[in-house]
Backbone as a chain_set.jsonl record, in Angstrom:
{"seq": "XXXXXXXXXXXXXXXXXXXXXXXXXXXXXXXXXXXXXXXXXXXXXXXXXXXXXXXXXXXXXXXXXXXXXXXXXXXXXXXXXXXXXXXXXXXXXXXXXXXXXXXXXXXXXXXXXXXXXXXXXXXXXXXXXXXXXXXXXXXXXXXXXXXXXXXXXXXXXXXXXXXXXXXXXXXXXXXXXXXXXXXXXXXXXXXXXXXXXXXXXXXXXXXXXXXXXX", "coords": {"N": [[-15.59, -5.475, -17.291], [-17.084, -8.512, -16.995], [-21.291, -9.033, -17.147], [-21.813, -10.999, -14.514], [-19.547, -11.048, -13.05], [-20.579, -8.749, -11.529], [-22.269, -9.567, -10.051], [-24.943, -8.783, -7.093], [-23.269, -6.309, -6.91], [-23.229, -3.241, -4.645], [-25.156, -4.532, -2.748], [-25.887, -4.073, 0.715], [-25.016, -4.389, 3.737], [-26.417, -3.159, 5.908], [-26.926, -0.424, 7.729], [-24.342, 1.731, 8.492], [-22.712, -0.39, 7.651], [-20.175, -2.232, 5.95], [-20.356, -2.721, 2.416], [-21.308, -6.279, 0.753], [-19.07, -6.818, -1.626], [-16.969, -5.233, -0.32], [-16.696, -6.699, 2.189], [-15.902, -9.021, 1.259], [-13.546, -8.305, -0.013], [-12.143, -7.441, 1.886], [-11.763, -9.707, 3.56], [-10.179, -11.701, 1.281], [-7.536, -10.454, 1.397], [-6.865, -10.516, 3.423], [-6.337, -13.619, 3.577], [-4.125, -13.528, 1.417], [-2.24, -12.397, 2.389], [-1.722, -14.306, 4.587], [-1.879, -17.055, 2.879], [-0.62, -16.883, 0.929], [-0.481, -15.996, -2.643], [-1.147, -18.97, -3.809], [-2.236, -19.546, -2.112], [-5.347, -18.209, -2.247], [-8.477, -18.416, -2.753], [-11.363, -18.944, -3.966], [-13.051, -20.652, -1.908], [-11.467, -20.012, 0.449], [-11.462, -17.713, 0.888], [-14.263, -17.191, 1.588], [-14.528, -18.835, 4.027], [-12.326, -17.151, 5.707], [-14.13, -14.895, 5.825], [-16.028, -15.547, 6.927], [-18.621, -16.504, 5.841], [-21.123, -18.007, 3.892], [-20.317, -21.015, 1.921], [-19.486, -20.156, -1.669], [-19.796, -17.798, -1.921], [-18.229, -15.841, -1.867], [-17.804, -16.648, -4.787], [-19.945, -16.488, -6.153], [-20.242, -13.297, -6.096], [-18.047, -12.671, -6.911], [-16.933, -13.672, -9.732], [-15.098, -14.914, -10.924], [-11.605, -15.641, -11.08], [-9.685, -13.759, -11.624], [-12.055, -11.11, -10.93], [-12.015, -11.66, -8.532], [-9.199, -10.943, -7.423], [-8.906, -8.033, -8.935], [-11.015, -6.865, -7.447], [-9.738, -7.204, -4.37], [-7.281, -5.73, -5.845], [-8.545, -3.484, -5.967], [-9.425, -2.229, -3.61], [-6.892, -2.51, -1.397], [-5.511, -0.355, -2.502], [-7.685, 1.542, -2.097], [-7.477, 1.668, 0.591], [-4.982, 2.067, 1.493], [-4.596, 4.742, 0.166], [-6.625, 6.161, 1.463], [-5.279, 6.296, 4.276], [-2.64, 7.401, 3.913], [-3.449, 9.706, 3.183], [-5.174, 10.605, 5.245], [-3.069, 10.87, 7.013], [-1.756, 12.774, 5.785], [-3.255, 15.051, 5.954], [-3.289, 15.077, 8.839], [-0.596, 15.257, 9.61], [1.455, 18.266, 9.325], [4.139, 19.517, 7.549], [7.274, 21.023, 8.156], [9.604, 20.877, 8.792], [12.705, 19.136, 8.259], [13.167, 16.966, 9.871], [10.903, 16.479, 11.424], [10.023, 15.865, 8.583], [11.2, 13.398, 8.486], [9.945, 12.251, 11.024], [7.174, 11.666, 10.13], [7.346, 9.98, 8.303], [8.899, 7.775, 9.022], [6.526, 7.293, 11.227], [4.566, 6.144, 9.299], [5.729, 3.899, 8.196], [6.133, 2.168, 10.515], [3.427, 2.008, 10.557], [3.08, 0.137, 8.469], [4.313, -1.851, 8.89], [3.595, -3.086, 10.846], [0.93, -5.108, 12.838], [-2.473, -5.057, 11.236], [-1.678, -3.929, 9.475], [0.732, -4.612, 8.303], [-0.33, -7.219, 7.112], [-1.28, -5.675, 5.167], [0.751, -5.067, 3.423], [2.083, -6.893, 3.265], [0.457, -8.549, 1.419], [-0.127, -6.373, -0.741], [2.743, -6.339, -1.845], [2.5, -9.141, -2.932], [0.642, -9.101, -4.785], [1.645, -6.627, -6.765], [3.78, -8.509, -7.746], [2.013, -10.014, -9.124], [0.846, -8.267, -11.134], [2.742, -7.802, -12.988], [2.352, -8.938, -14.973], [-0.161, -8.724, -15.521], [-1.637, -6.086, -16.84], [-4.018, -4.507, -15.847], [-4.389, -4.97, -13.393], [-1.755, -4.043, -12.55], [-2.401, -0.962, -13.68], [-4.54, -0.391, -11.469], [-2.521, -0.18, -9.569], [-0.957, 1.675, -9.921], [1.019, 5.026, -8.102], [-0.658, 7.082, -6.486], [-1.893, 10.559, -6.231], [-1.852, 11.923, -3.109], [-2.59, 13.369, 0.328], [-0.468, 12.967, 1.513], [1.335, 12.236, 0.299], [1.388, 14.825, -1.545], [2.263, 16.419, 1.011], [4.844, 15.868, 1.11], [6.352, 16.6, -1.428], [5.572, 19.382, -0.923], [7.45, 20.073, 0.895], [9.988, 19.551, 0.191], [9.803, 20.934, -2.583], [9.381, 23.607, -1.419], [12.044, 23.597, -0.097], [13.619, 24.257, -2.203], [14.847, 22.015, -3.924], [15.462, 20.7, -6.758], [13.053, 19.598, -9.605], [11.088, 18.757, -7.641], [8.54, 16.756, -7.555], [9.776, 14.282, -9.085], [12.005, 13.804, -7.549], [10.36, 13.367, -4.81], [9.166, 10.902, -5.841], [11.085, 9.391, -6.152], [12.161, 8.846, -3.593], [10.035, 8.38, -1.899], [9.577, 5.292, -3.088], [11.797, 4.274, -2.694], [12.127, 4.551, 0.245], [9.702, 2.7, 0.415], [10.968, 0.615, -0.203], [12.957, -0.088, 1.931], [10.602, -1.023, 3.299], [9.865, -3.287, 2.261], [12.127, -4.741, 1.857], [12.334, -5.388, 5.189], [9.834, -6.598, 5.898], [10.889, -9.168, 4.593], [13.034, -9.999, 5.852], [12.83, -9.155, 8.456], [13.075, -6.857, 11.659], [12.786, -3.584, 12.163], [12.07, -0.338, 9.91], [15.07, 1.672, 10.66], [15.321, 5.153, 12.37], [18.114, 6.215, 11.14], [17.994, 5.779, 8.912], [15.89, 6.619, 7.325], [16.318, 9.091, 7.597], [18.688, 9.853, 6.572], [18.215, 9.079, 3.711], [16.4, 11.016, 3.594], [18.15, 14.08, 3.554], [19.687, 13.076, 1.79], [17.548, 13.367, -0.733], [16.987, 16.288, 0.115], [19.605, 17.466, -0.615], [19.444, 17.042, -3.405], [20.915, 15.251, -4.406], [21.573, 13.654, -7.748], [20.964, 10.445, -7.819], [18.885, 9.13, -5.349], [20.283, 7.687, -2.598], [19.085, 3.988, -2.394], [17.513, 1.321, -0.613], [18.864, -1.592, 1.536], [20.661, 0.008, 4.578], [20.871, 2.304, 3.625], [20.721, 4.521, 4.626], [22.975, 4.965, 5.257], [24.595, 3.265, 6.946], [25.825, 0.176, 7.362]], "CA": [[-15.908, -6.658, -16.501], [-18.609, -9.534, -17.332], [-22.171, -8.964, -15.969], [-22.128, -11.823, -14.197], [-18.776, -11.002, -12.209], [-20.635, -7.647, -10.96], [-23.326, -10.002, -9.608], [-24.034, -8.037, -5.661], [-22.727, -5.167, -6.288], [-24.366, -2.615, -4.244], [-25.435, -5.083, -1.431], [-25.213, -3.583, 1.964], [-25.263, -5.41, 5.014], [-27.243, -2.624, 7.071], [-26.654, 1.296, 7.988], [-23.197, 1.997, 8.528], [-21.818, -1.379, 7.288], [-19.63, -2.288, 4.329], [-21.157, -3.738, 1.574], [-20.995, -7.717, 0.505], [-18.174, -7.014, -1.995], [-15.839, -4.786, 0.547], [-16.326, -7.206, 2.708], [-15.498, -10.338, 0.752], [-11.767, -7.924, -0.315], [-10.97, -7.254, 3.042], [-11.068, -10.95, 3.642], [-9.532, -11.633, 0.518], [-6.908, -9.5, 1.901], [-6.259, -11.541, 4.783], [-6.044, -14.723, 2.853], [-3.552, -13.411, 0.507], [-1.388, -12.046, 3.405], [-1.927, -15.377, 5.096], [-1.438, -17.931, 2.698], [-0.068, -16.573, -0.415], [-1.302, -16.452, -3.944], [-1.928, -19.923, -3.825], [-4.099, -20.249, -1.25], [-6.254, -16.93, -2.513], [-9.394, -18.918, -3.716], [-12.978, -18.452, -3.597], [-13.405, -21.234, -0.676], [-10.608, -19.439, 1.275], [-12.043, -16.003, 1.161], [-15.441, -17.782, 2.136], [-14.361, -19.224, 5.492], [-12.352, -16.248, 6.227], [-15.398, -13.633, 6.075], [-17.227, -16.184, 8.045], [-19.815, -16.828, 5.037], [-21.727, -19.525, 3.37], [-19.674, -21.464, 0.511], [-20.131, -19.768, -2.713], [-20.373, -16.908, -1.084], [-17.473, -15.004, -2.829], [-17.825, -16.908, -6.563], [-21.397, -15.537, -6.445], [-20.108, -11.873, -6.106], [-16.627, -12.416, -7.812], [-17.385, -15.267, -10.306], [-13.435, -15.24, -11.514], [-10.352, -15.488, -10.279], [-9.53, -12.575, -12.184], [-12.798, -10.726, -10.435], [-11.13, -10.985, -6.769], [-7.634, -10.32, -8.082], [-8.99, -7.078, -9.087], [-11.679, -6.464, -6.214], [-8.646, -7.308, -3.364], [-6.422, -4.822, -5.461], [-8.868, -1.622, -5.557], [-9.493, -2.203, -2.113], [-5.62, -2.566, -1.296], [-5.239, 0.935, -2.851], [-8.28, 2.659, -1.457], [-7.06, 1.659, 2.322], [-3.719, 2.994, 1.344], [-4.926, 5.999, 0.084], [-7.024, 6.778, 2.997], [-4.515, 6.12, 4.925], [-2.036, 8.284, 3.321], [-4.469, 11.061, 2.579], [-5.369, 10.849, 6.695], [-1.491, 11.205, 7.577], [-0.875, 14.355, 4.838], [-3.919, 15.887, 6.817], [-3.15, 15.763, 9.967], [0.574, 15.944, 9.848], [2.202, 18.979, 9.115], [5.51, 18.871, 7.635], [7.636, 21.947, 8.353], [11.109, 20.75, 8.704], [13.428, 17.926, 7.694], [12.887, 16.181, 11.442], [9.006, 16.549, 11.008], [9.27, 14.427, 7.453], [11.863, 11.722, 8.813], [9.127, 11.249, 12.243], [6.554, 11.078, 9.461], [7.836, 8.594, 7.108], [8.992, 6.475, 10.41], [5.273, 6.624, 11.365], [4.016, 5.315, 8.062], [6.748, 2.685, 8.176], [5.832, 1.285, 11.354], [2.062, 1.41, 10.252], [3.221, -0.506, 7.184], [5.589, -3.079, 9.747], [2.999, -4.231, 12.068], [-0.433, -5.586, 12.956], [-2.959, -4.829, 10.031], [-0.395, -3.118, 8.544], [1.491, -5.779, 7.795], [-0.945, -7.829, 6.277], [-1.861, -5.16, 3.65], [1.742, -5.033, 2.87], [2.391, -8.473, 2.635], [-0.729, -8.519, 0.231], [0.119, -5.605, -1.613], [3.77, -6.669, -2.546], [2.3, -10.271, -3.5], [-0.087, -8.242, -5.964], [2.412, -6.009, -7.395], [4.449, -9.224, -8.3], [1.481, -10.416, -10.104], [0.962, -7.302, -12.068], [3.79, -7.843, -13.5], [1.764, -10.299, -15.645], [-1.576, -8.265, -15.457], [-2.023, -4.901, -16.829], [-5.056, -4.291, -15.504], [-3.514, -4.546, -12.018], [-0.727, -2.736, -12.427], [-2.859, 0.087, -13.388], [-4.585, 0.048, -10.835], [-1.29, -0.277, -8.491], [0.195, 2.693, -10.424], [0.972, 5.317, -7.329], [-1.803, 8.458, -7.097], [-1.812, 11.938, -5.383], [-3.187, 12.239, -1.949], [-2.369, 14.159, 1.039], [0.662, 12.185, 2.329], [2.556, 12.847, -0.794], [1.645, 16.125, -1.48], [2.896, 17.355, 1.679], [6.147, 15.591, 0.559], [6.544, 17.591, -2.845], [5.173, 20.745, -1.404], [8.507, 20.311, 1.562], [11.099, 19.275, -0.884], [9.589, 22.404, -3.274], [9.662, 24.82, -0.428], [13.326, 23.721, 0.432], [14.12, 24.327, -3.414], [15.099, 20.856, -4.352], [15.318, 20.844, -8.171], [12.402, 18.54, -9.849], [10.343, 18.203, -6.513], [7.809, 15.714, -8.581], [10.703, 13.271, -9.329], [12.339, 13.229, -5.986], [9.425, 12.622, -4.087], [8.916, 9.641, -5.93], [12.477, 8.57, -5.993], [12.268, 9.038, -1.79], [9.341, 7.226, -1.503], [10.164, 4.132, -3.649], [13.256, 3.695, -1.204], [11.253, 3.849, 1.483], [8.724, 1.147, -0.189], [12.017, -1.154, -0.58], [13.013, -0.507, 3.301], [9.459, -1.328, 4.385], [10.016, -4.767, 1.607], [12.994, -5.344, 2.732], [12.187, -5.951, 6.762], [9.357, -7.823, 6.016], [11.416, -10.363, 4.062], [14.171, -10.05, 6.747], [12.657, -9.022, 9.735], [13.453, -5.511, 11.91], [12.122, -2.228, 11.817], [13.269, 0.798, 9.332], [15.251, 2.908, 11.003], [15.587, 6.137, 12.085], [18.682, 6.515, 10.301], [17.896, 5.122, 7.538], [14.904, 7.398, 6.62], [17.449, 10.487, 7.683], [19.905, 9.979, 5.15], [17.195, 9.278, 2.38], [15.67, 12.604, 3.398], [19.162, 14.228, 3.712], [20.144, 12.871, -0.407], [16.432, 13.956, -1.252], [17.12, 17.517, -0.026], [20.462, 17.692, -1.581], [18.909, 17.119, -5.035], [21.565, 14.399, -5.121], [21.303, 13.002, -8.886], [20.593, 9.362, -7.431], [19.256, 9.367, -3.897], [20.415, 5.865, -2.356], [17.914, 3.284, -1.649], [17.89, 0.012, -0.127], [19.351, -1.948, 3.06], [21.891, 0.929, 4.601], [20.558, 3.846, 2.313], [20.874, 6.113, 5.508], [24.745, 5.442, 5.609], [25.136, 2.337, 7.702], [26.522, -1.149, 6.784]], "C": [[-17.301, -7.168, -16.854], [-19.576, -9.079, -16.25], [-22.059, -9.86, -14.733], [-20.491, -12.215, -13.125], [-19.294, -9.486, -11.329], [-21.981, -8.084, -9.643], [-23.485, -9.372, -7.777], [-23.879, -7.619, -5.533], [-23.694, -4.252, -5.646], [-25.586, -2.979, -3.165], [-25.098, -4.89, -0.645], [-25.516, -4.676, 2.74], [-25.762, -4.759, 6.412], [-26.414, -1.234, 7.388], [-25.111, 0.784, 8.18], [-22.445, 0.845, 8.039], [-21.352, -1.501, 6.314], [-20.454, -3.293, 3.691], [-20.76, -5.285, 1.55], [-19.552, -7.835, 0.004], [-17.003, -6.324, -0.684], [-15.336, -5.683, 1.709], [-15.407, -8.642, 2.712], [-13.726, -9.958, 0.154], [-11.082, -8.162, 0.869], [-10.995, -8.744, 3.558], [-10.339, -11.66, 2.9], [-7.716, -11.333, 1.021], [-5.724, -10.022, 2.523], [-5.531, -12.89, 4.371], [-4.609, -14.308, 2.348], [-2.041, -13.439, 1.769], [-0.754, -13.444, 4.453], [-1.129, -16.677, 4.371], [-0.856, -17.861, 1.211], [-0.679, -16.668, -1.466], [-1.723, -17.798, -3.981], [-2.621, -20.504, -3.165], [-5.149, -19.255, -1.016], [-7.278, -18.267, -3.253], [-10.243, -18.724, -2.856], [-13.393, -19.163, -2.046], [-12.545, -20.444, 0.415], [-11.247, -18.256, 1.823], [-13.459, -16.444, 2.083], [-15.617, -17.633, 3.634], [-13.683, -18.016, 6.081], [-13.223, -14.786, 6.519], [-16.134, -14.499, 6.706], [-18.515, -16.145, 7.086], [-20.247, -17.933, 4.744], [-20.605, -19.888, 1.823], [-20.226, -21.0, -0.952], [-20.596, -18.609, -2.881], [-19.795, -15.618, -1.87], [-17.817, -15.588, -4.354], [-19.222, -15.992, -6.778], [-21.428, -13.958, -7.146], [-18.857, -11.587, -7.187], [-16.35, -13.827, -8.257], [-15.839, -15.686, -10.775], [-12.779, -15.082, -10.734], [-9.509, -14.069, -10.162], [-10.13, -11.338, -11.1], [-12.058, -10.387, -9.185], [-9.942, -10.702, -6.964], [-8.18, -8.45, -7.804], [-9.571, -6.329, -7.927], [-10.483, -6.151, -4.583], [-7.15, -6.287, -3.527], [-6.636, -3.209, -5.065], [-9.348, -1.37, -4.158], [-8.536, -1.605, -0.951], [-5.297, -0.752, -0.957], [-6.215, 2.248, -2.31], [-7.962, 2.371, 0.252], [-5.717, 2.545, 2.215], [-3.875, 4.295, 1.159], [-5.521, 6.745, 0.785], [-6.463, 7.338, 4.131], [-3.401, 7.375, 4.712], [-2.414, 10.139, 3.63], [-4.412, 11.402, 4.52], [-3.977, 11.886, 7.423], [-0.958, 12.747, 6.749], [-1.717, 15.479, 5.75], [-3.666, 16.401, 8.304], [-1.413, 15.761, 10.566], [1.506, 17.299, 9.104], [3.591, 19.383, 8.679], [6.37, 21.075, 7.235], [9.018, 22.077, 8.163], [11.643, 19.185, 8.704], [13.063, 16.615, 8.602], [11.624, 15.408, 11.35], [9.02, 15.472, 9.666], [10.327, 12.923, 8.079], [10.8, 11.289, 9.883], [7.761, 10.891, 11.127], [6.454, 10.246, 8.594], [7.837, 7.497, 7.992], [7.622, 6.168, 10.522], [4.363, 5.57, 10.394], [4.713, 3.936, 7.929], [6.271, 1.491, 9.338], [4.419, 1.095, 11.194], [1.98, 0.131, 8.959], [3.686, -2.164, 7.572], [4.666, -3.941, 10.702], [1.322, -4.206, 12.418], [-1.383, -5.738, 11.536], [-2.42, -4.546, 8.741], [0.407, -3.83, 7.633], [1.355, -6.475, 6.72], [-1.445, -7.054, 5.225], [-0.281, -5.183, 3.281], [2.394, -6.132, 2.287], [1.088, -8.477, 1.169], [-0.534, -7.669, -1.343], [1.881, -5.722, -2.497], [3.796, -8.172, -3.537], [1.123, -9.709, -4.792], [0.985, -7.628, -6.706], [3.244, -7.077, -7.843], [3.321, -9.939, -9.277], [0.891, -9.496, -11.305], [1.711, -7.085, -12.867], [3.239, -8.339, -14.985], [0.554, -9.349, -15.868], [-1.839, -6.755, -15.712], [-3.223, -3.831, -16.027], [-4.921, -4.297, -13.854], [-2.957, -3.775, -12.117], [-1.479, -1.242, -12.934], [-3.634, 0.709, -12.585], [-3.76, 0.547, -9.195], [-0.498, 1.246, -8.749], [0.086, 4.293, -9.107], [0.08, 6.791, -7.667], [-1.274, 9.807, -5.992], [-2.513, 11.59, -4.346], [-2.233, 13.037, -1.014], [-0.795, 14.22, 1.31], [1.8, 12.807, 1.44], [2.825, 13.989, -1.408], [2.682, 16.948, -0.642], [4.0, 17.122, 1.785], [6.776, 15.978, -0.29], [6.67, 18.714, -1.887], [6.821, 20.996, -0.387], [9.341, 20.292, 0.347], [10.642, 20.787, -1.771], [9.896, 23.604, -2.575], [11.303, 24.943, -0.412], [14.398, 23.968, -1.298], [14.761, 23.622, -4.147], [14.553, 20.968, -5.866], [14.451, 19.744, -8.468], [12.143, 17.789, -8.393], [9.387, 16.518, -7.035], [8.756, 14.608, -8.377], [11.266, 12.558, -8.073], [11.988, 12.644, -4.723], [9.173, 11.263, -4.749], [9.882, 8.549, -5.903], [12.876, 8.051, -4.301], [11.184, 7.968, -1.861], [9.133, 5.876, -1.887], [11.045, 3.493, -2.751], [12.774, 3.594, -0.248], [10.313, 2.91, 1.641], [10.014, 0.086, -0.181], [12.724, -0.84, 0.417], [12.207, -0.962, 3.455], [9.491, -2.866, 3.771], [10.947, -5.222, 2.486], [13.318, -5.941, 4.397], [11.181, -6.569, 7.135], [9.932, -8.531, 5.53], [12.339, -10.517, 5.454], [13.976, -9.745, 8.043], [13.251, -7.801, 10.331], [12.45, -4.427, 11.498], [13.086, -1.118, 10.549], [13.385, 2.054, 10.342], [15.238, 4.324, 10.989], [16.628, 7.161, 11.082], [18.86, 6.996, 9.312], [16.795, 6.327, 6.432], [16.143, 9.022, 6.665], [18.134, 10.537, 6.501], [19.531, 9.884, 3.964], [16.44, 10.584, 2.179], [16.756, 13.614, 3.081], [19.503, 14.447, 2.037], [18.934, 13.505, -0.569], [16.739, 15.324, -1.185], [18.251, 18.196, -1.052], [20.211, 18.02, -3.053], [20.039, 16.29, -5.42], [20.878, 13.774, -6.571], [20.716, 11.425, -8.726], [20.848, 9.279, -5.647], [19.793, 7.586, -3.464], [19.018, 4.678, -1.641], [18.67, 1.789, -1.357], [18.37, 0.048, 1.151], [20.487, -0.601, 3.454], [21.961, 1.889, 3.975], [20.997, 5.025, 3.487], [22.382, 6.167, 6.003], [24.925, 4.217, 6.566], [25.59, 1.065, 7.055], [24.75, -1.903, 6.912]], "O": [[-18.34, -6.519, -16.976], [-19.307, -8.807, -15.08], [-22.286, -9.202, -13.717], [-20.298, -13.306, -12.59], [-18.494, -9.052, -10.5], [-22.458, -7.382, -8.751], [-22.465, -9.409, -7.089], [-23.854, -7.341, -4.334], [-24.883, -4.343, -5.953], [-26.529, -2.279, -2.797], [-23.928, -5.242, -0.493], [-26.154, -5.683, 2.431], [-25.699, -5.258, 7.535], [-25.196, -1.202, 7.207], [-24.769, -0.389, 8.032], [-21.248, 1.126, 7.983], [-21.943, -0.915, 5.407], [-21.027, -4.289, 4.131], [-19.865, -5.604, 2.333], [-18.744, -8.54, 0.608], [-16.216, -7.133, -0.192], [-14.201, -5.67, 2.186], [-14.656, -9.163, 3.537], [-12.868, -10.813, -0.067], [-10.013, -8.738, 1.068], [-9.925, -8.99, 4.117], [-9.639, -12.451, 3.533], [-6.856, -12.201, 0.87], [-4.5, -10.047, 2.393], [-4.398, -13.202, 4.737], [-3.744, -14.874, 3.018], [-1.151, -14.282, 1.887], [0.38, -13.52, 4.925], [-0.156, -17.25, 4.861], [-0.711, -18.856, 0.502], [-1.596, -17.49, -1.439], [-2.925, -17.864, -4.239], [-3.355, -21.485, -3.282], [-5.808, -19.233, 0.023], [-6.837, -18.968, -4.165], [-10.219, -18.468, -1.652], [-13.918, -18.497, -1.154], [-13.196, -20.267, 1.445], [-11.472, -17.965, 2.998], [-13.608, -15.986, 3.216], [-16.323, -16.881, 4.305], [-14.3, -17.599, 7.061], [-12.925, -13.87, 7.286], [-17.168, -13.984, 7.132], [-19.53, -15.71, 7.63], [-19.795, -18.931, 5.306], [-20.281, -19.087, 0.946], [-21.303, -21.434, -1.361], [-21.488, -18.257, -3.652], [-20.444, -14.689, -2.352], [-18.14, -14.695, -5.137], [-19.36, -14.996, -7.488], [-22.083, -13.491, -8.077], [-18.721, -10.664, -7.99], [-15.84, -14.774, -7.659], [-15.57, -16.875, -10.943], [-13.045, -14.488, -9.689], [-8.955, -13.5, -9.222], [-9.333, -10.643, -10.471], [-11.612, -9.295, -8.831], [-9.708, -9.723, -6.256], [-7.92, -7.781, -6.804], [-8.977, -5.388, -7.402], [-10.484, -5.116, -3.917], [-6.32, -5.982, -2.671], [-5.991, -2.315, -4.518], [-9.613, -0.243, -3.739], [-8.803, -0.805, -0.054], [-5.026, -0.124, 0.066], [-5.875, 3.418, -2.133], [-8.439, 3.193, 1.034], [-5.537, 3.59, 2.839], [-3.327, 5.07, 1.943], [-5.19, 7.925, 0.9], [-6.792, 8.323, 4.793], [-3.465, 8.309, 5.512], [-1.887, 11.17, 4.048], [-3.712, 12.297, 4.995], [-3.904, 12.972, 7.999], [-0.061, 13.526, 7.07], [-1.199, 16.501, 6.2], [-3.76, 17.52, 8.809], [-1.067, 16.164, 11.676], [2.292, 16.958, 8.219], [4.317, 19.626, 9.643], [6.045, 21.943, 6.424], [9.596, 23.002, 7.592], [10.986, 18.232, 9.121], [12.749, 15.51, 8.159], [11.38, 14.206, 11.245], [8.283, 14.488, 9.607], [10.046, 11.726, 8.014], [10.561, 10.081, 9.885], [7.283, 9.769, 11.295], [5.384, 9.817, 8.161], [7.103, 6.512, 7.916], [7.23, 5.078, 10.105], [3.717, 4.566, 10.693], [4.088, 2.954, 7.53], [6.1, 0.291, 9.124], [3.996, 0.033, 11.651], [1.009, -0.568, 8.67], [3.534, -3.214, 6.948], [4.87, -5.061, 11.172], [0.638, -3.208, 12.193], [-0.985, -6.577, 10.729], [-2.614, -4.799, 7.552], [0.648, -3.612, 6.445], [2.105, -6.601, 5.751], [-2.051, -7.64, 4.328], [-0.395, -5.584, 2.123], [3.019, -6.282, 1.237], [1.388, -8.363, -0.019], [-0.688, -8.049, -2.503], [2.086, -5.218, -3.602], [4.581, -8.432, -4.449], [1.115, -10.414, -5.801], [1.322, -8.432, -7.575], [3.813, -6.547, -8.798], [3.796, -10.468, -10.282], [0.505, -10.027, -12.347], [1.507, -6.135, -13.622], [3.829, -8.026, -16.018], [0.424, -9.405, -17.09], [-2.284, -6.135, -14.746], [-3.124, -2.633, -15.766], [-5.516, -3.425, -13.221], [-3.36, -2.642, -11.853], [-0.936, -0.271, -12.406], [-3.737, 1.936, -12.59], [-4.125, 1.211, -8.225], [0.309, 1.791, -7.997], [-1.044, 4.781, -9.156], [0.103, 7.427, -8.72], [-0.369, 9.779, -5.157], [-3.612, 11.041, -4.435], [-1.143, 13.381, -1.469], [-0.078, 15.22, 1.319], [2.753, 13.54, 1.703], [3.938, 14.345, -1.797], [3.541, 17.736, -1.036], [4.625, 17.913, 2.492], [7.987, 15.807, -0.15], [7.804, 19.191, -1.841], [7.482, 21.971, -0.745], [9.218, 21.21, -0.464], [11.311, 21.774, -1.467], [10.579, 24.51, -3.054], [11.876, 26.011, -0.63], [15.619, 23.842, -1.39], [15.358, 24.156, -5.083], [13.39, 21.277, -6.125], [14.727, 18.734, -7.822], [12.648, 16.739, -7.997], [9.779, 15.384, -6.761], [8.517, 13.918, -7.386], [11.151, 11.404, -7.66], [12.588, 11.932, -3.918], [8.932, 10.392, -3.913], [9.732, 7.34, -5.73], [13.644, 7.157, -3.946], [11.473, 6.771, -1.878], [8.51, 5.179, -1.087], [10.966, 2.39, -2.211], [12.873, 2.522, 0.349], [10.054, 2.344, 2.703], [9.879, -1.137, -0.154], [13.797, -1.359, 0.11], [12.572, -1.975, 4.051], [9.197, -3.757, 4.568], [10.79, -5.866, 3.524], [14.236, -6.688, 4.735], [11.118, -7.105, 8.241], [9.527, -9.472, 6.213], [12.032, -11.531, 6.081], [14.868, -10.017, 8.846], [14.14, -7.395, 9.583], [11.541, -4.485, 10.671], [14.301, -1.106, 10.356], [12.596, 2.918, 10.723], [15.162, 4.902, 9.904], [16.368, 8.224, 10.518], [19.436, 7.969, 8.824], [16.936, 6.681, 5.261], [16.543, 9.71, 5.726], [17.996, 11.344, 5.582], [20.181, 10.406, 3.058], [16.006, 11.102, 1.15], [16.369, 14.271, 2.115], [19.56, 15.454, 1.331], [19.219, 14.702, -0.565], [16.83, 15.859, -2.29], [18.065, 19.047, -1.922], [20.639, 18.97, -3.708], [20.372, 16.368, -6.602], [19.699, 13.422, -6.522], [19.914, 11.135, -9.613], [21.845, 9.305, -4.924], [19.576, 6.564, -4.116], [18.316, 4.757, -0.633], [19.763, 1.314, -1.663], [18.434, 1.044, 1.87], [21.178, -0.234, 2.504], [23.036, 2.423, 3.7], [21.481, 6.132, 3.25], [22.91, 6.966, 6.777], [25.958, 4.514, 7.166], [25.679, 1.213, 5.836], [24.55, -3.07, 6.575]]}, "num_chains": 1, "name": "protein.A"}
């Protein structure tokens, strides 16, 4: 990245506060969630952090610049997030990972939640296009998913590694699928994806009705 898109970095805004740039993502953020890729621009981000005009180009002189800034942001809330939930939930038995997936689901379905998801699926469609996104979109280790391997491994599910990512993909395209369409993901629904996961079915089912319903 050009000097002159790093312009800022490393500007706090006083003891415990986030810096200039974190703050100019997580409004970013909002925008994106808000009014879609095409109404992500520098004046947008501006007025939503409540700044002076010029406020974001200064810090993130490209378009490119907040693209990128709004996705490692994206990914370190997620991962926090994640990482938080592997810590302090425990996963012991089959029950235990379907109420923990549900929880993540409904953190994913509503309030804040939402809006990083809406954000983060309108990113991942422009990565498509953008290497440099998509690597930083590409999914990492943290707590959440560990303690999703280490169940599935315990319960002797052949190619733990694989399955966990095949499980949680399907549960990324329930949590798509009911924001486009509206609803929650069911209980079911996560059951019967955990259910094929244990099996070591060859292809677990994903999508609308993955847990066996119409």
């Amino acid at each position: 990245m050009r000097r002159d898109e790093e312009r800022g970095q490393g500007v706090v805004g006083g003891p415990g506060r986030p810096d200039r740039r974190t703050v100019l993502a997580d409004a970013a953020i909002g925008v994106l969630a808000d009014a879609g890729v095409r109404g992500l621009t520098h004046r947008a981000v501006d007025a939503a952090a409540g700044l002076p005009v010029g406020t974001t180009s200064a810090y993130l002189r490209t378009r490119q610049a907040l693209l990128t800034a709004l996705v490692r942001r994206l990914v370190e809330l997620d991962q926090g997030e994640l990482q938080a939930m592997g810590e302090q939930v425990a996963v012991r038995t089959a029950e235990e990972l379907v109420e923990g997936i549900g929880e993540l689901t409904r953190r994913r379905l509503t309030g804040e939640g939402r809006r990083r998801s809406l954000a983060r699926y309108a990113c991942a469609v422009e990565s498509v296009r953008d290497p440099e996104l998509r690597e930083i979109l590409v999914p990492r280790d943290n707590a959440g998913r560990a303690a999703v391997r280490a169940f599935l491994a315990g319960q002797g599910v052949p190619e733990p590694d694989q399955r966990t990512t095949t499980l949680l993909a399907c549960i990324d395209g329930l949590v798509f699928d009911r924001l486009v369409g509206g609803g929650e993901v069911r209980t079911d629904e996560i059951r019967g994806l955990v259910a094929a996961a244990l099996r070591g079915d060859r292809g677990v089912p994903c999508g609308p009705g993955a847990g066996g319903t119409p």
